[in-house]
N, C-alpha and C positions, 0 to 999 in steps of 0.2 A: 504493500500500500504506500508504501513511502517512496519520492522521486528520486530521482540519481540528485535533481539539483538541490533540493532539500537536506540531504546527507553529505553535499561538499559546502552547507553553510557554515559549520563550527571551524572548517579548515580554513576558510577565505576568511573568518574575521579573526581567528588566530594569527593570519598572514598579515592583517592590516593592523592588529594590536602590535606583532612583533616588529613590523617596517617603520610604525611611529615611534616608537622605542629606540629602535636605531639612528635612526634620522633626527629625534629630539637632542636638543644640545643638553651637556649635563650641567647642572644645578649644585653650587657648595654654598647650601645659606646661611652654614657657620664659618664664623669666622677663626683665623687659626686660634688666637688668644682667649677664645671663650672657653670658661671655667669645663670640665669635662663632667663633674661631680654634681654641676649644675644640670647641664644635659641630663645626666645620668635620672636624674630625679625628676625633672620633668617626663623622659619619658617611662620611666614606674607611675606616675601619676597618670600619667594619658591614659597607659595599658589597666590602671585600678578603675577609672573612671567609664572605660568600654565595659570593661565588664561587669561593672556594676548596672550600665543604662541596658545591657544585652541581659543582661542576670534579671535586673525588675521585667524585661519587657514579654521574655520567657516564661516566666513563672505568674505574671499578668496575664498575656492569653491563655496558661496552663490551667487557670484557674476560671477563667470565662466560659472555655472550651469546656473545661469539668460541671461546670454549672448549667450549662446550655444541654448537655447530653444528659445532664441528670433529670433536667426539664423535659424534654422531648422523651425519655424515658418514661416517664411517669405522664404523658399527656399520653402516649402508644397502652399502657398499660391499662390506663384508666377507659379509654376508651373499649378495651378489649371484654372488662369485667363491663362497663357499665352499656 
């Protein structure tokens, strides 16, 4: 069911991710003399702050998702007895 051209889309935009990449100029936004300890701690703090917003945002749907199935659960059931 699936077309020949539809199976070489993952390859063509892998081809266009990797040719931009080569072709981008590279980027040094620190400067040499910045503290490295500094660095260091911003990015622990970045990486604490992702997973905390991915941590609530998981266990927010996990819990919506649990509630919503528990509902439709009990609306299929009730429906069944009544």
């Amino acid at each position: 069911m699936c077309s020949s051209s539809s199976s070489t889309m993952p390859s063509k935009m892998f081809a266009v991710v990797g040719l931009a990449a080569v072709v981008s100029p590279t980027v040094n936004e620190v400067p040499a003399d910045f503290p490295e300890t500094v660095l260091w701690r911003f990015q622990l703090a970045s990486l604490g702050t992702q997973l905390m917003v991915w941590a609530t945002l998981g266990l927010g749907f996990g819990a919506l998702t649990a509630r919503r199935q528990r509902r439709s659960a009990g609306v299929a059931s009730s429906t069944v007895i009544g």
